[in-house]
C-alpha angles and dihedrals in degrees: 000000000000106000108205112199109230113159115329114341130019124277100225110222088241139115102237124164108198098169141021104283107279105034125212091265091048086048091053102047085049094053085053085045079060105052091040116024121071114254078224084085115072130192133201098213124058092210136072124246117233103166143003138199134166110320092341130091123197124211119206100266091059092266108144118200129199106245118228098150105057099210081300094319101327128117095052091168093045136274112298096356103203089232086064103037086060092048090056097049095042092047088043093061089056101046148323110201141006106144108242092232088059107033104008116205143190099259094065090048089045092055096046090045088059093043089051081053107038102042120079123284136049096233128119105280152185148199150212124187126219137185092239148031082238096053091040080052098046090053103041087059075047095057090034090056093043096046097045100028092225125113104199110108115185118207132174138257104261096033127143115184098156155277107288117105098265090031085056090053081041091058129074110213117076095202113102106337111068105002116133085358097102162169089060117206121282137254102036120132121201108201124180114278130218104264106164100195090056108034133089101295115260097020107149122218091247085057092042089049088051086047095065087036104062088055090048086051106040099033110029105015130242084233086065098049121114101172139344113215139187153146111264078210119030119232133192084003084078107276096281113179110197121230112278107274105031086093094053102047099050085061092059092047097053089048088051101052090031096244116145119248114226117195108196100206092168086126108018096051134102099041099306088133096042095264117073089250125025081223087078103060086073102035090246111162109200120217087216118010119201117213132180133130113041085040099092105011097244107345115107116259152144149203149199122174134173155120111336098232089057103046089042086054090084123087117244113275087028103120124021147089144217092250105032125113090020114204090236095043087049082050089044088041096054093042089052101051088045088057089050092052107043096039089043096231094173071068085048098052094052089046088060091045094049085053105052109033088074084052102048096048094045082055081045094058097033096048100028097203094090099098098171128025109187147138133100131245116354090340115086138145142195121208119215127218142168114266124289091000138081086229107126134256112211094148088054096041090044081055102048093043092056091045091054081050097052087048093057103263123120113223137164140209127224137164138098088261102042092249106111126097102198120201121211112162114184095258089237094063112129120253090244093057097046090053086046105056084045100062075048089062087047099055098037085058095043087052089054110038119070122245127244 
């Protein structure tokens, strides 16, 4: 076992249940969240966390859990990676705040540098930094708007782009994410995305593009579109990967009728695929790119890049933000991107993927109730269905999900429907582990589904 030093004794990379799930600690701090937190707020896991390392979560009572889930596809290079935790603390002994649009600093410039680098295509860019995947959204429909002097934006059944007021009209699901809040904000065009499990079988990416396509154009007008936006890999919405070509061809379409084509890479960045960017597995160059999560392994950043003459088209002052770009994120974000790089986690994330899809289809033909198995890299999903149907199976996912949970692994749903169980393993998780929590899937399936 590798033991990871985080506080003040070390987090063994190992799955232990020391108590029932949730403990009596985890019990009584439910009973003051209670009694102080909104129940507006949800949360997957019944415990607390006290402690993390690596691929392994630790509650409150000393439970440690195995981590599938990375804070929702967060902490890529492990939770509290030695090599960020140093560059917080060192960068929080210099400073904390200053605001860059008051007192500027390197680390911003650093981290923009990077994204201007990392991210596809090989054009002049720029770059702004958020707090949050929702607010680099929200601007980059600002800068697309500016820069094309539309106002239409075209987004995709299943999407979640997050909980502001124009990410929520951006998003598809109404619960929770957007029932009782509205009106919603204006000009915003939802056409049908390319979601090969439950299309007409056969439908290509090229037909499902024209598809979306032929309503822009009849019933909003490629003249009035500013941008068209959406995730290369959807997220919340259940992992969906469009057919091959769809990609391809909404970003010739955006180039033809002079739209600007937004990627929202919130989830899919920072080598979660495999490539730094799922952008990248069908040679698809944004115009803007939108980056959060996985970018600084916990702290909270944000980021939107993209080509210079479009993110220049907006006045100064125009985009900001008295948080974003911290001074600590922008440490955490440049740790975490040199532990990409030098321990090769877009390798890591194949590996993971090479280990679990035989898994996952030997569960597939054993339960009969997996539908779909899909994903790339280190983020993969499975959709649950009733036998012998595509009709979906919230009530068994939410189960085996619990039952994962009561067991010590950490897992999350996802899906229009409720039906997806979504994986996202810190890139860094040991090979034992991996291969752990998922004997762990097996067993909390084969507890659930009825044998024939």
């Amino acid at each position: 076992m590798t033991d990871l030093l985080t506080g003040p004794e070390p987090v063994v990379q190992e799955r232990r249940l020391r108590t029932e799930v949730p403990g009596p600690r985890s019990r009584e701090l439910a009973s003051r969240r209670a009694a102080a937190v909104t129940g507006a707020v949800g949360s997957v896991l019944p415990v607390y966390v006290e402690r993390a390392a690596g691929g392994v979560v630790v509650d409150v009572d000393g439970n440690s859990f195995i981590d599938l889930g990375s804070g929702i596809a967060v902490t890529n290079v492990g939770h509290a990676a030695p090599e960020v935790v140093a560059a917080v603390q060192a960068q929080a002994a210099s400073f904390l705040h200053t605001c860059f649009m008051v007192g500027p600093y390197e680390g911003y410039v650093a981290v923009a540098e990077e994204l201007g680098r990392l991210t596809p295509g090989d054009h002049e860019k720029r770059s702004a930094l958020f707090n949050s995947g929702a607010e680099a959204v929200e601007n980059a429909v600002k800068v697309a708007r500016v820069a094309t002097g539309r106002s239409a934006v075209v987004v995709f059944d299943h999407a979640y782009h997050g909980r502001t007021n124009l990410t929520m009209a951006l998003t598809a699901k109404n619960m929770p994410y957007k029932n009782g809040f509205g009106p919603f904000a204006g000009e915003v065009y939802r056409v049908p995305m390319s979601y090969p499990y439950r299309d007409q079988p056969g439908l290509t990416g090229e037909q499902a593009a024209a598809r979306a396509f032929s309503l822009i154009e009849t019933q909003i007008g490629a003249h009035n579109v500013a941008a068209v936006l959406i995730e290369p890999i959807q997220g919340e919405g259940g992992f969906v990967v469009p057919a091959p070509g769809f990609l391809p061809a909404l970003a010739d379409w955006c180039r033809r009728s002079g739209a600007v084509f937004i990627a929202d890479e919130v989830q899919t960045g920072f080598c979660r695929t495999g490539a730094w960017f799922a952008s990248e597995h069908e040679g698809v160059v944004p115009d803007l790119i939108t980056t959060a999560k996985g970018i600084a392994a916990g702290m909270p950043l944000a980021g939107l890049t993209g080509r210079a003459e479009l993110m220049d088209a907006v006045h100064s002052g125009g985009l900001g933000g008295t948080y974003g770009g911290n001074p600590v994120s922008c440490a955490a974000a440049l740790a975490s991107i040199r532990v990409m790089q030098e321990q090769d986690l877009n390798a890591a994330a194949r590996a993971i993927e090479a280990t679990m899809l035989p898994r996952l289809r030997a569960l597939q033909e054993r339960t009969g109730v997996i539908g779909d198995i899909r994903g790339r890299g280190a983020m993969l999903a499975v959709e649950v269905v009733r036998p012998g149907t595509d009709e979906p199976d919230a009530a068994l996912t939410a189960a085996v999900s619990r039952a994962c949970h009561a067991e010590g692994v950490i897992t999350l749903t996802a899906g229009t429907f409720g039906n997806v169980l979504r994986f996202l393993p810190p890139l860094v998780i040991g090979q034992d582990l991996l291969t752990e929590a998922l004997d762990v899937l097996d067993a909390a399936f084969d507890a659930h589904v009825p044998v024939t």
